[in-house]
C-alpha positions in Angstrom: -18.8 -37.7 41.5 -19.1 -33.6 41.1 -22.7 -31.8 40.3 -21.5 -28.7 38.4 -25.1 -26.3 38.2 -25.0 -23.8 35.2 -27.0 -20.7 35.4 -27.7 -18.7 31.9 -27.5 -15.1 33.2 -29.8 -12.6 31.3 -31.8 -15.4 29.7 -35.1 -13.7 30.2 -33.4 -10.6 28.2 -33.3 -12.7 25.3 -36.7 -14.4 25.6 -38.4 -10.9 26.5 -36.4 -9.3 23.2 -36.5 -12.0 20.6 -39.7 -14.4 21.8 -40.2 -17.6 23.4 -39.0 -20.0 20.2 -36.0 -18.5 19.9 -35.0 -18.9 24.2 -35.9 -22.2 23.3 -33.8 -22.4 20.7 -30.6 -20.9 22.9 -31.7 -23.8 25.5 -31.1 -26.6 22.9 -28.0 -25.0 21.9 -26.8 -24.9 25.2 -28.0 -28.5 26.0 -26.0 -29.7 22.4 -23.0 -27.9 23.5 -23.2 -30.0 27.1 -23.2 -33.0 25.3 -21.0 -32.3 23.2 -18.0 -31.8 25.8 -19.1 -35.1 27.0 -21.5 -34.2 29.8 -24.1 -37.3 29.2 -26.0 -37.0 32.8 -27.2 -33.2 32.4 -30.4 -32.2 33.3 -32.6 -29.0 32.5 -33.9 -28.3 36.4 -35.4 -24.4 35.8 -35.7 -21.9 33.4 -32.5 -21.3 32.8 -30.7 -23.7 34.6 -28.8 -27.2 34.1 -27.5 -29.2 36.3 -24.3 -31.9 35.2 -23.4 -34.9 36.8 -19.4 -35.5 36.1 -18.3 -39.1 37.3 -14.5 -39.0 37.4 -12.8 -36.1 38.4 -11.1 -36.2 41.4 -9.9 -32.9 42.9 -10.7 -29.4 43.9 -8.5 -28.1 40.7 -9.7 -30.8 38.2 -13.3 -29.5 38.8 -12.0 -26.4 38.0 -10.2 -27.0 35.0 -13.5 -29.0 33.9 -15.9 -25.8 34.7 -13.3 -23.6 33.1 -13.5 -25.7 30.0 -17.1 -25.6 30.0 -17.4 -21.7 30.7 -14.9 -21.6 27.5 -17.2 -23.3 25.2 -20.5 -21.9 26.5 -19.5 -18.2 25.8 -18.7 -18.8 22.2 -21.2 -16.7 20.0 -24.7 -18.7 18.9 -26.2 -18.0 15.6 -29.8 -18.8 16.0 -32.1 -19.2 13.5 -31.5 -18.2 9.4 
């Protein structure tokens, strides 16, 4: 079992620019996009930070590959809001 922790650097830039509703709107972006690469044990545990429970991978370079993976999908632009 690997616990991969995710930190969203510069967060409070976009809560402090563009208001409260819209960081929370990022954060359940984020969270979708967690799920959606098949993270199901993934935990919100700070202001801007998750935490992912990963069951079956098994070596230093599978973990990796998996964060690598997730970095990929978690930089892709967000279009929040209309």
């Amino acid at each position: 079992m690997t616990l991969i922790l995710v930190e969203l650097r510069r967060f409070g830039s976009v809560t402090n620019s563009l208001g409260d509703a819209v960081g929370e709107r990022l954060l359940q972006s984020v969270l979708a996009r967690l799920h959606a690469e098949g993270h199901d044990m993934v935990a919100r545990i700070g202001d801007a930070n998750f935490g992912l429970v990963v069951p079956n991978l098994s070596g230093r370079f599978a973990v990796l590959h998996s964060c690598r993976l997730l970095i990929d999908r978690l930089v892709e632009p967000y279009v929040i809001g209309d």
